[in-house]
N, C-alpha and C positions, 0 to 999 in steps of 0.2 A: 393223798396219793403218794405212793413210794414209787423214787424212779430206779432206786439200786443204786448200781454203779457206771449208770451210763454217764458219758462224757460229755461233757457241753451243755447240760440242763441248765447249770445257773444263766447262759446267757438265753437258752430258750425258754426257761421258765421267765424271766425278765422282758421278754420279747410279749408275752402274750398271757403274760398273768393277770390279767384283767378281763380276761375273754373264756368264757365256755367253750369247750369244745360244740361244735354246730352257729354259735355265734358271730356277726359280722360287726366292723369297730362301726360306730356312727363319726361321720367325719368330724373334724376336730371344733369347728366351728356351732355353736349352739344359739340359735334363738332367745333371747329376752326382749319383755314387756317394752313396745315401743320403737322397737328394728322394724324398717323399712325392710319388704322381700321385693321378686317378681317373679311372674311367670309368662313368657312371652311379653303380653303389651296388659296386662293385670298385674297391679299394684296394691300390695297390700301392708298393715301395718300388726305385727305383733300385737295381741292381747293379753295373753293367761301362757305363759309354760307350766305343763304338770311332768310328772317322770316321763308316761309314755304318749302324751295328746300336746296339741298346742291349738289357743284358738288364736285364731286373728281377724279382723274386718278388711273389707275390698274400700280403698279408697276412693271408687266413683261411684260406691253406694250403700258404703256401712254396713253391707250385709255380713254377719258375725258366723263364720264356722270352726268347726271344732274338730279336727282332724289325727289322724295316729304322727307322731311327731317323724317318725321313719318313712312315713310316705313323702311328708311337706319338704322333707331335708332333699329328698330323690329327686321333686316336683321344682320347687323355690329356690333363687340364689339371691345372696344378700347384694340390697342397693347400699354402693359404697358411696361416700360422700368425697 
């Protein structure tokens, strides 16, 4: 894509060249194998990252799901140690 001769693209293209137009950033923080999450008073632990899913297990019953990774990031906040 040609921007011509507009002014200021290299800081705007630098600002958001990593993103589609209609695209939103995923926050900077990413889930891996083994992180502690929550949600409310549900504790659970990382299993599997893929690009766009992530499964994890609930820690008061092992039960294993497998979710869109942009839902659980919306839903979950990392337990800090």
């Amino acid at each position: 894509m040609s921007w011509g001769n507009v002014k200021g693209t290299g800081t705007w293209n630098g600002c958001f060249g990593g993103l589609s137009f209609g695209e939103t950033e995923m926050p900077s923080e990413r889930p891996y194998p083994g992180q502690l999450w929550k949600h409310d008073s549900a504790h659970v632990i990382v299993v599997a990252v893929h690009p766009n899913s992530i499964t994890y297990e609930f820690l008061s019953g092992g039960q294993s799901v497998t979710q869109s990774l942009d839902v659980f990031l919306a839903v979950f906040t990392r337990l800090r140690r």
